[in-house]
DSSP file (Angstrom, degrees, kcal/mol; ACC not computed):
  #  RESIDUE AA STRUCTURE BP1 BP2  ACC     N-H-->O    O-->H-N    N-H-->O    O-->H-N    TCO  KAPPA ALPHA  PHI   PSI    X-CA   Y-CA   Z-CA
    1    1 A X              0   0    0      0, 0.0     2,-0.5     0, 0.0     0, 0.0   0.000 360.0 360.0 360.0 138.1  101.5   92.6  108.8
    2    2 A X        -     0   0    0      3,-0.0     2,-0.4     0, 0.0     3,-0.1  -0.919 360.0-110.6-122.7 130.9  101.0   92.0  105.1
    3    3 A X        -     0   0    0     -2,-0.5     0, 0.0     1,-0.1     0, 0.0  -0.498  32.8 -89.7 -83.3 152.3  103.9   92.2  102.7
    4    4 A X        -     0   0    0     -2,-0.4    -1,-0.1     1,-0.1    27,-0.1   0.062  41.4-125.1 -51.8  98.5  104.6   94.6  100.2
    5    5 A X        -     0   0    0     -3,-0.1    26,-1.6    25,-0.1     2,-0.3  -0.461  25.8-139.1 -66.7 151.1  103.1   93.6   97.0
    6    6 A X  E     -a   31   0A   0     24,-0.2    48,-2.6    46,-0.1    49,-0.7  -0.827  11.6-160.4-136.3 126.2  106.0   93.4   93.9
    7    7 A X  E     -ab  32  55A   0     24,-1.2    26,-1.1    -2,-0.3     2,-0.5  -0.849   5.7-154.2 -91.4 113.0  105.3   94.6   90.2
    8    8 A X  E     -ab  33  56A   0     47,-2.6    49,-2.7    -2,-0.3     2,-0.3  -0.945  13.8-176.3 -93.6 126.1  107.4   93.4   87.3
    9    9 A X  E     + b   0  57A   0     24,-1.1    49,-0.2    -2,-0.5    24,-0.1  -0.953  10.4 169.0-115.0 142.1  107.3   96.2   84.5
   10   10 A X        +     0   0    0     47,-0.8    25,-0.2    -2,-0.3    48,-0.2   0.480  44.1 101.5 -85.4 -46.7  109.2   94.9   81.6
   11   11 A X  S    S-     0   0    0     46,-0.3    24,-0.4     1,-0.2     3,-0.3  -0.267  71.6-142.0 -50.8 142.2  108.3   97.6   78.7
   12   12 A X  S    S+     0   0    0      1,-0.1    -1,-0.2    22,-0.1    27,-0.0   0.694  95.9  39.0 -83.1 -27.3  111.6   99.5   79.0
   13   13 A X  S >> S+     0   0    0     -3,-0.0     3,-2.6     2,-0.0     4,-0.7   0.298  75.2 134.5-103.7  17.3  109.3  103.0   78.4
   14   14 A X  T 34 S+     0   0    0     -3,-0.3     5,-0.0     1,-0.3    -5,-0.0  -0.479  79.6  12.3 -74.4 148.3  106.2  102.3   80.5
   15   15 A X  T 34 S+     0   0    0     -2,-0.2    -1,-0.3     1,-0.1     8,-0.1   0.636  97.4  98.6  66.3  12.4  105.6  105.4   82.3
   16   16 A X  T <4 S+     0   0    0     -3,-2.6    -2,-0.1     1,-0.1     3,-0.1   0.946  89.1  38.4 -83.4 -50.4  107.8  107.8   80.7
   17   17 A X  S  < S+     0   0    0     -4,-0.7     2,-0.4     1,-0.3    -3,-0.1   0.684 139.3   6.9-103.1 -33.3  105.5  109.5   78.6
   18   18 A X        +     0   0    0      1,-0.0    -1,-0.3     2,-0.0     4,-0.2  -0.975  69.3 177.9-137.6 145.0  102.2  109.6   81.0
   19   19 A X     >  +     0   0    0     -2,-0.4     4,-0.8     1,-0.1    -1,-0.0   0.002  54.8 103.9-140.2  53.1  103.5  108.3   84.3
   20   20 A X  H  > S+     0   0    0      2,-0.2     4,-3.1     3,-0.1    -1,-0.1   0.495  81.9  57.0 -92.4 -24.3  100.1  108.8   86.1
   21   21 A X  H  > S+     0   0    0      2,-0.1     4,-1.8     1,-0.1     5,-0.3   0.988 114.7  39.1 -61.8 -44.6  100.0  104.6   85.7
   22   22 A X  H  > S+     0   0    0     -4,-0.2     4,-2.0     1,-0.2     5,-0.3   0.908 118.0  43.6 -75.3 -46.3  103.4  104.3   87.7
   23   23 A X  H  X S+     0   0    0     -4,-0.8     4,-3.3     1,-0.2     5,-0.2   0.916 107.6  59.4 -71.8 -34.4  103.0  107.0   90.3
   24   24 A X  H  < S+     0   0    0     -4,-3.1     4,-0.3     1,-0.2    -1,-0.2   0.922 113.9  38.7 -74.8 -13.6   99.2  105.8   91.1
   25   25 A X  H >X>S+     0   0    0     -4,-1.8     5,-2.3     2,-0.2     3,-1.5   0.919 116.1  53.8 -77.1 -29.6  100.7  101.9   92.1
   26   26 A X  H ><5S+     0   0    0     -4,-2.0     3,-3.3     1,-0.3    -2,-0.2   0.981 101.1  52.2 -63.5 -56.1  103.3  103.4   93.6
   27   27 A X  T 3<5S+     0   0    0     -4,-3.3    -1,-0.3    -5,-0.3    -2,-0.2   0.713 106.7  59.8 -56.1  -1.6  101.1  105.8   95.8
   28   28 A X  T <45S-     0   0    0     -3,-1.5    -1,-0.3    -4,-0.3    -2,-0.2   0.325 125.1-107.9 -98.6   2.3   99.5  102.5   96.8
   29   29 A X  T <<5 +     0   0    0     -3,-3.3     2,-0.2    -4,-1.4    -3,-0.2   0.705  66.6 150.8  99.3  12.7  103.0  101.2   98.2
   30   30 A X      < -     0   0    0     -5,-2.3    -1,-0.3   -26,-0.1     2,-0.3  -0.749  44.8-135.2 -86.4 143.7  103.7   98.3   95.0
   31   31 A X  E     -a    6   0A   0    -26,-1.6   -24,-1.2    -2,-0.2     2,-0.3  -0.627  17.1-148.8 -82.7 133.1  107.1   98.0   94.5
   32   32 A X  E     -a    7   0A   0     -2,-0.3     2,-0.7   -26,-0.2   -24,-0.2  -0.924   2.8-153.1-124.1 148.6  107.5   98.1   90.9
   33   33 A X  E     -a    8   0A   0    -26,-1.1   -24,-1.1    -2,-0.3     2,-0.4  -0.837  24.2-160.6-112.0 118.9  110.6   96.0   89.5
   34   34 A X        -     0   0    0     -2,-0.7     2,-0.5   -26,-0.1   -24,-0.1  -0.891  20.5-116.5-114.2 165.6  111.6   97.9   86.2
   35   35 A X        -     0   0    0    -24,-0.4   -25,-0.0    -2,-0.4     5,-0.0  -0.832  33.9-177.3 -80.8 140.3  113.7   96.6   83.1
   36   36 A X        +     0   0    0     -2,-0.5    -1,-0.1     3,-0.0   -24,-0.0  -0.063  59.4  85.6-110.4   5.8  116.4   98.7   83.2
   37   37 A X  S    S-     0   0    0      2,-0.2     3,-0.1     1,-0.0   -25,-0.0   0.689  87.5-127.5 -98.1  -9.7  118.0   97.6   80.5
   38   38 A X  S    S+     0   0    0      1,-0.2     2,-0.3   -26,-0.0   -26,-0.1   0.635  76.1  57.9  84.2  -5.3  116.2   99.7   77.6
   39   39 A X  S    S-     0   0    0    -27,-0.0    -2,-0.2     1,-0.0    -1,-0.2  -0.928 101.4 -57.1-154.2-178.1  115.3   97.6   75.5
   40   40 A X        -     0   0    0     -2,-0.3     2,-0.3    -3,-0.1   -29,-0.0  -0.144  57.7-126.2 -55.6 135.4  113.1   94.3   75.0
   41   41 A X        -     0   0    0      4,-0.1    21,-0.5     2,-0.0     2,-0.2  -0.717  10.9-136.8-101.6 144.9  114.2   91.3   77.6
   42   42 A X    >>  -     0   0    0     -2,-0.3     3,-3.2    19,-0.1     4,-2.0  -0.634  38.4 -93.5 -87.8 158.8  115.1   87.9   76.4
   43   43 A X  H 3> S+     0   0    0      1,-0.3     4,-2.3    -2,-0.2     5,-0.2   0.637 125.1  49.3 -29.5 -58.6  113.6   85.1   78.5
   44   44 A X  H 34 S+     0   0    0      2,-0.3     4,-0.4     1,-0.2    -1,-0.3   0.506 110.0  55.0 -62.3 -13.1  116.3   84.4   80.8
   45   45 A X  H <> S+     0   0    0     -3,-3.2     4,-3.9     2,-0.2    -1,-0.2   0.746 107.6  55.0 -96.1 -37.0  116.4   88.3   81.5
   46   46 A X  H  X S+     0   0    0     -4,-2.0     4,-1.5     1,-0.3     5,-0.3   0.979 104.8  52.6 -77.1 -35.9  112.6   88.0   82.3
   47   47 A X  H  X S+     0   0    0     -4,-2.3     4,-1.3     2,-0.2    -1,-0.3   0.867 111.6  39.2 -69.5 -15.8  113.0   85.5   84.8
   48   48 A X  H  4 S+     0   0    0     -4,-0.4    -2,-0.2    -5,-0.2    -1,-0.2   0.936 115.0  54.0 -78.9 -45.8  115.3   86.9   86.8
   49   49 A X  H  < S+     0   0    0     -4,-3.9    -2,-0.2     1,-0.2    -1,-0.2   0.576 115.2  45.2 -60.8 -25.3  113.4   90.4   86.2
   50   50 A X  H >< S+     0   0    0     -4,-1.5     3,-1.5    -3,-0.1    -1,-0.2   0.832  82.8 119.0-130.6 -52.8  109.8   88.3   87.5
   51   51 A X  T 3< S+     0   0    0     -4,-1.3    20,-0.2    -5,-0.3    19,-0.1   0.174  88.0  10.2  -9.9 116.6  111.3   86.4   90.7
   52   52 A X  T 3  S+     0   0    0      1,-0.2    -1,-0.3    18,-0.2     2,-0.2   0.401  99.9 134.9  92.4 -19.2  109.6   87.5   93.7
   53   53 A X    <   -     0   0    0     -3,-1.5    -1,-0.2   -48,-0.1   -46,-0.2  -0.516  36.9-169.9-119.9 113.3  106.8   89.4   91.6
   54   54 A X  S    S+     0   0    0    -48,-2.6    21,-1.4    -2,-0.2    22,-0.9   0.526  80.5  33.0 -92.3 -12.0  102.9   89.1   92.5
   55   55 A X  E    S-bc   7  76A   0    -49,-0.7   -47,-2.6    20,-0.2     2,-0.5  -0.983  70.5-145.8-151.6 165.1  102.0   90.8   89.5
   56   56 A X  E     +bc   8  77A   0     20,-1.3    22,-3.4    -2,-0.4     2,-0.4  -0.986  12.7 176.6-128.3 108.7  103.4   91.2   85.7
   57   57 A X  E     +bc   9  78A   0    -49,-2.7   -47,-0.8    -2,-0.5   -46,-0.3  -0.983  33.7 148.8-103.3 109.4  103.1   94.4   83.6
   58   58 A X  E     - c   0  79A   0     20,-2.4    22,-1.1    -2,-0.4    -2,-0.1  -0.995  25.3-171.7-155.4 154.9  105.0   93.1   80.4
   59   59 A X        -     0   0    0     -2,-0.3     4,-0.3    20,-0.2    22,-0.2   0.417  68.2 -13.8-127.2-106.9  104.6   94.0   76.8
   60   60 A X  S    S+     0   0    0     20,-0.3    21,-0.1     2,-0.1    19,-0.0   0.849 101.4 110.3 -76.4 -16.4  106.1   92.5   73.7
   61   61 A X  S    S-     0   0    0      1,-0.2     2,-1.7   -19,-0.1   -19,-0.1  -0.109  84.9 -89.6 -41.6 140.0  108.7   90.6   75.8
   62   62 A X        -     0   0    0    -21,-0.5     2,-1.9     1,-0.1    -1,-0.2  -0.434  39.2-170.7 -68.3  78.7  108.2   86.7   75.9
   63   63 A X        +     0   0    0     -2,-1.7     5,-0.1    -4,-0.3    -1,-0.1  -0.245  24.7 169.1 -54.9  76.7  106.0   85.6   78.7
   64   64 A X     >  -     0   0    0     -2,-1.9     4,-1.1     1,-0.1     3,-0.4  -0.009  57.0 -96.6-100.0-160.2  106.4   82.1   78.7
   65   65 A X  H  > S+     0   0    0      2,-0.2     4,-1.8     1,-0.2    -1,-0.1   0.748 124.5  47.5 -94.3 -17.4  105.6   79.1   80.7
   66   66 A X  H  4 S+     0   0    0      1,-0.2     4,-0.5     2,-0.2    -1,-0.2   0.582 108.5  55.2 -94.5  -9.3  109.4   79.3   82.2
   67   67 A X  H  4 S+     0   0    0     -3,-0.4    -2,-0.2     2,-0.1    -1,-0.2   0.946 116.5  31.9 -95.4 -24.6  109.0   82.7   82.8
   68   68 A X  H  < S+     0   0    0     -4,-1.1     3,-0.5     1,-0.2    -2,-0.2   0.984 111.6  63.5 -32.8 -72.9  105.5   82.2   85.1
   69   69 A X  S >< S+     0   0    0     -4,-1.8     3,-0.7     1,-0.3    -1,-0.2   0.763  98.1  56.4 -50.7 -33.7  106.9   78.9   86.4
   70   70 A X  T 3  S+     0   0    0     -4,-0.5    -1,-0.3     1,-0.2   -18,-0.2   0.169 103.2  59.0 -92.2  27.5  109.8   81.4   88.0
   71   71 A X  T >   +     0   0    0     -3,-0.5     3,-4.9   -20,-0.2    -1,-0.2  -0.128  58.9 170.9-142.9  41.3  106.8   83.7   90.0
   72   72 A X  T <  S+     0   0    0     -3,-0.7    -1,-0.1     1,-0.3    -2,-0.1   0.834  78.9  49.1 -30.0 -28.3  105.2   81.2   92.2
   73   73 A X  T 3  S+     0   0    0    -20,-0.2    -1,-0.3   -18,-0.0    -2,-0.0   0.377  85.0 137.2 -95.4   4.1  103.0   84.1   94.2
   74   74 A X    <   +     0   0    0     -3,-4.9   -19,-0.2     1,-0.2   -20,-0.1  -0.336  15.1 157.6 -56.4 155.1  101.9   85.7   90.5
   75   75 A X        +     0   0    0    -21,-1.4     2,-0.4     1,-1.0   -20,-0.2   0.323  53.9  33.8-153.7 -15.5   98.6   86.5   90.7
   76   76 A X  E     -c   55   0A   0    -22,-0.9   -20,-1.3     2,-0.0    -1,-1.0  -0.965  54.1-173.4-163.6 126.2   97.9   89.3   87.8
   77   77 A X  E     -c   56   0A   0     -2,-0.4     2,-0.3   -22,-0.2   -20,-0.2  -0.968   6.7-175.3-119.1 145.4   99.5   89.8   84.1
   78   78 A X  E     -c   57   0A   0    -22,-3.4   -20,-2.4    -2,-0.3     2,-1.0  -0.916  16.9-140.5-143.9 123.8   98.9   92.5   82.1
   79   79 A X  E     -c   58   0A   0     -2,-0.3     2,-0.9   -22,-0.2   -20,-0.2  -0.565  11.6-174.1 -80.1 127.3   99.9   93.2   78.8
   80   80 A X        +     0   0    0    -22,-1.1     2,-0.3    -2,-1.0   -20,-0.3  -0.813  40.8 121.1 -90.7  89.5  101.0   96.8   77.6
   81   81 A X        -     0   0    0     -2,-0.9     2,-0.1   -22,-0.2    -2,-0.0  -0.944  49.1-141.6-141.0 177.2  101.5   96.5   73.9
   82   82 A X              0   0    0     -2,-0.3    -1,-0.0     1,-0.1     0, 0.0  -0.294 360.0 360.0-109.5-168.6   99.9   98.3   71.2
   83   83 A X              0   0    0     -2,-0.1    -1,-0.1     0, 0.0     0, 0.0   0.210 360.0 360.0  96.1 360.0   98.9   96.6   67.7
């Protein structure tokens, strides 16, 4: 049995506006982890938000070495930001 790969989205609006990115991981069974919060997360918010997480969708938020260090099984980041 292989477990259920885990998604951290931090942008608070990824998928609102085309949400063919969100529905097609989901229709492959990742569990996506959202910020919930609405707005950019400060470090400490992204480590808790990352715990657990094989892969990292995160945008202007601050990926930093404490916030990796807190995902041993990470395996893929990708940033969504613009600019």
């Amino acid at each position: 049995m292989t477990n259920k790969v885990r998604a951290m989205v931090s942008p608070e609006q990824w998928g609102d506006v085309d949400p063919l990115p969100r529905t097609m991981l989901e229709d492959e069974g990742i569990e996506l982890i959202r910020n919930t919060k609405r707005r950019l997360l400060l470090e400490h918010e992204m480590v808790e938000l990352i715990q657990g997480c094989d892969v990292a969708i995160s945008g202007a938020e601050p990926t930093t070495r404490a916030v990796i260090d807190a995902a041993p099984d990470l395996r893929f980041i990708s940033k969504a930001s613009v600019g």
